[in-house]
N, C-alpha and C positions, 0 to 999 in steps of 0.2 A: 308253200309261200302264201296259198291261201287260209282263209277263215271263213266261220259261219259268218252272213252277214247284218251289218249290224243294221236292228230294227226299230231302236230308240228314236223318237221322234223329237227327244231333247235338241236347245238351238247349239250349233256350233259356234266356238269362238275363233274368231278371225283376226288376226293382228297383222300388222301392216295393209291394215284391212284401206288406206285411201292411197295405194301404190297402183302399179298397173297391172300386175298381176295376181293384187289384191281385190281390186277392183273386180275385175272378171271373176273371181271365184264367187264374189256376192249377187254377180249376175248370172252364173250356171244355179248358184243354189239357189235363187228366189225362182230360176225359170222352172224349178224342180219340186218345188213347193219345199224346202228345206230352209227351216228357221236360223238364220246368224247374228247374230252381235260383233257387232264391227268394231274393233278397237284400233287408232292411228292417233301418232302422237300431236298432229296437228288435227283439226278437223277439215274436212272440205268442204267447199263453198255448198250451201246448199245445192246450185245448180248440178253440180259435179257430183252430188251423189245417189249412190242406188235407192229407187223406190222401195220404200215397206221394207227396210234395213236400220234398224237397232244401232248407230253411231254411240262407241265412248270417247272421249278422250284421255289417253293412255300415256304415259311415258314408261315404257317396259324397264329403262334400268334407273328410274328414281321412285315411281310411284307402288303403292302396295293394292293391288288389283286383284286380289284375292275372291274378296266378296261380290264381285262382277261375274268373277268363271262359276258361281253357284248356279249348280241346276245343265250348267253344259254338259255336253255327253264328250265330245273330244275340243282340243285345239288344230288349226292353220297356222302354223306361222308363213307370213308371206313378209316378214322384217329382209329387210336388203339395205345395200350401200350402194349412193349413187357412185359412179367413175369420176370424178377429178381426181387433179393432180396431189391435192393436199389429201383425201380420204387412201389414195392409193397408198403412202409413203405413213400415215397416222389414219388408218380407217378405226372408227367408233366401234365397240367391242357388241354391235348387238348379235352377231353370232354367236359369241361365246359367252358373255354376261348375259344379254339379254335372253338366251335360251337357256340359262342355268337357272335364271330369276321367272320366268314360265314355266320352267319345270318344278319348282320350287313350288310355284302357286297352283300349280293341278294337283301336286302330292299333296298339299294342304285341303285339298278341296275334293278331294277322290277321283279324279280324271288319270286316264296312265293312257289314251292315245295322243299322239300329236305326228302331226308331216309339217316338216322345214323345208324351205331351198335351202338346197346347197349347190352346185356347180359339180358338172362333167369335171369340167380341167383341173375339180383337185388330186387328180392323178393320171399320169400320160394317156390319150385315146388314140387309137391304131388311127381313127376314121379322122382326126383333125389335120388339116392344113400345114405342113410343115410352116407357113408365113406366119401362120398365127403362134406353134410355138415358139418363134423366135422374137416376134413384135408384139403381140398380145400378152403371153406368160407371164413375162417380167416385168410388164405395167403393175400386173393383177397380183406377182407375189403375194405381199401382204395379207390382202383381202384372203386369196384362194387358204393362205396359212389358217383363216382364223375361221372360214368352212373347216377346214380339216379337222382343227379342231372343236368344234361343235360337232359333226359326226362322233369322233371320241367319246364327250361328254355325253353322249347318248346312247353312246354301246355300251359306259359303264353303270348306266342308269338302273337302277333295280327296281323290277315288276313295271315298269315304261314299256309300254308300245308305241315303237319308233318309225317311222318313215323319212329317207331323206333324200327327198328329190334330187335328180343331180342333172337338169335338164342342160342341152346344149346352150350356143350361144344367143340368149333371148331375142326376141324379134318381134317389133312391135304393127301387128299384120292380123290381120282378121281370124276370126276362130277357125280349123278346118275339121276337127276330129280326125285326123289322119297321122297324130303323131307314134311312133314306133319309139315302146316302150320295152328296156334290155335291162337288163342286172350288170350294175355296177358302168359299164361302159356303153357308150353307144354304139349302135347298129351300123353299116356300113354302109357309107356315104350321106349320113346325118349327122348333119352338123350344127345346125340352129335349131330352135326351138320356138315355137310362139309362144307368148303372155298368154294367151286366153288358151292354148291345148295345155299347156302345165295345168292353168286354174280348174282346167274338169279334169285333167288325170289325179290331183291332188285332192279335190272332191271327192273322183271316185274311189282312190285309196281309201278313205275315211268312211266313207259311206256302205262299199262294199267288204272295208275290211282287209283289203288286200298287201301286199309287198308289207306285210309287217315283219321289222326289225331288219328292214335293204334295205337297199340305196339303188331305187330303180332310174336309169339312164334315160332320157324322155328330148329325141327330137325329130325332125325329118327334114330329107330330103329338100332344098329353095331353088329358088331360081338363082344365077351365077349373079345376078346385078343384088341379090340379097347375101353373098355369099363371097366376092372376090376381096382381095387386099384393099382396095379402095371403099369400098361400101363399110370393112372395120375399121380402116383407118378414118374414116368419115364418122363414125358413131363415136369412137374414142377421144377423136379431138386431138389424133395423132398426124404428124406432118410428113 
């Protein structure tokens, strides 16, 4: 599952690069001295963004972005969909378009690494909550459907080197380095994930080359007040 690693000092590209777990990955790579180009399809305010970070402004499934990824060594995608009620029942296709039309523009360009999120729960976990799959699941249908297939899209992909995160339930909490990273499902009794340990484990995929062509599981261990039916139902907007 590993690789030599890589040594190319070319900048990475980052898309969903003014997200929150986009955001952190441009803040592990500049603490790293690792050049990025941040592509998000609004911009942010300047206050709001990383120092000594390369900002595009992107739209992944209208724009042709091609001549941006010249000179990159791999892609981040950190493209997500927020939770309401309308994106759950009709979520925007950037899992599956917009990672076809990425892949599209790296094959043009000679790039063949990239790491996506995807989601733990697009396939049942020993270690989750039985409350969450009866209250959470079926919110997230849709959405979880259209990871699934973006995984797909990328296992049929030829000469692609693929990573696809499949972190617990995100959690927006300080960095720890302490997340426990499994293949394919999560570890036991890990259930969330933070924003900022995906963004260095997704780093370090790229960087050191590793979990190519998985779907490594990425969360750990919280406290029950980050973790009980009430604290999901409180993030969801569920009653």
């Amino acid at each position: 599952m590993e690789a030599e690693p890589v040594s190319d000092a070319a900048p990475l590209a980052v898309f969903g690069a003014g997200g929150k777990t986009g955001t952190e990955i441009l803040r592990h790579a500049v603490h790293k001295g690792i050049e990025v180009r941040a592509f998000e399809h609004t911009l942010p305010e300047p206050s709001d963004r990383v120092d000594n970070v390369e900002y595009l402004q992107c739209d992944v499934l209208n724009d042709d972005f091609s001549s941006e990824l010249e000179g990159c060594r791999a892609v981040i995608s950190a493209l997500g969909i927020g939770f309401s009620p309308s994106t759950a029942i009709d979520p925007p296709p950037l899992y599956t378009e917009g990672t076809r039309r990425l892949v599209e523009a790296m094959s043009a360009t000679g790039i063949s690494r990239i790491v996506v999120i995807s989601a733990a729960f697009v396939e049942p976990q020993p270690s989750v909550p039985a409350w969450f799959e009866l209250t959470a699941r079926p919110a997230l249908h849709n959405i979880l459907e259209q990871m699934r297939a973006m995984e797909d899209l990328l296992e049929r992909a030829k000469g692609l080197k693929w990573t696809a995160a499949r972190p617990g339930w995100l959690l927006d909490q300080p960095y720890t380095g302490e997340a426990v990273i499994t293949d394919e499902r999560l570890a036991q009794d890990c259930f969330r994930c933070r924003h900022a340990d995906l963004a260095a484990a997704m780093l370090e995929f790229v960087c050191e080359n590793t979990w190519v062509n998985a779907k490594p599981a990425i969360a750990r261990p919280e406290e029950d007040r980050f973790e009980n039916v009430s604290a999901l139902k409180a993030e969801l907007g569920i009653d």
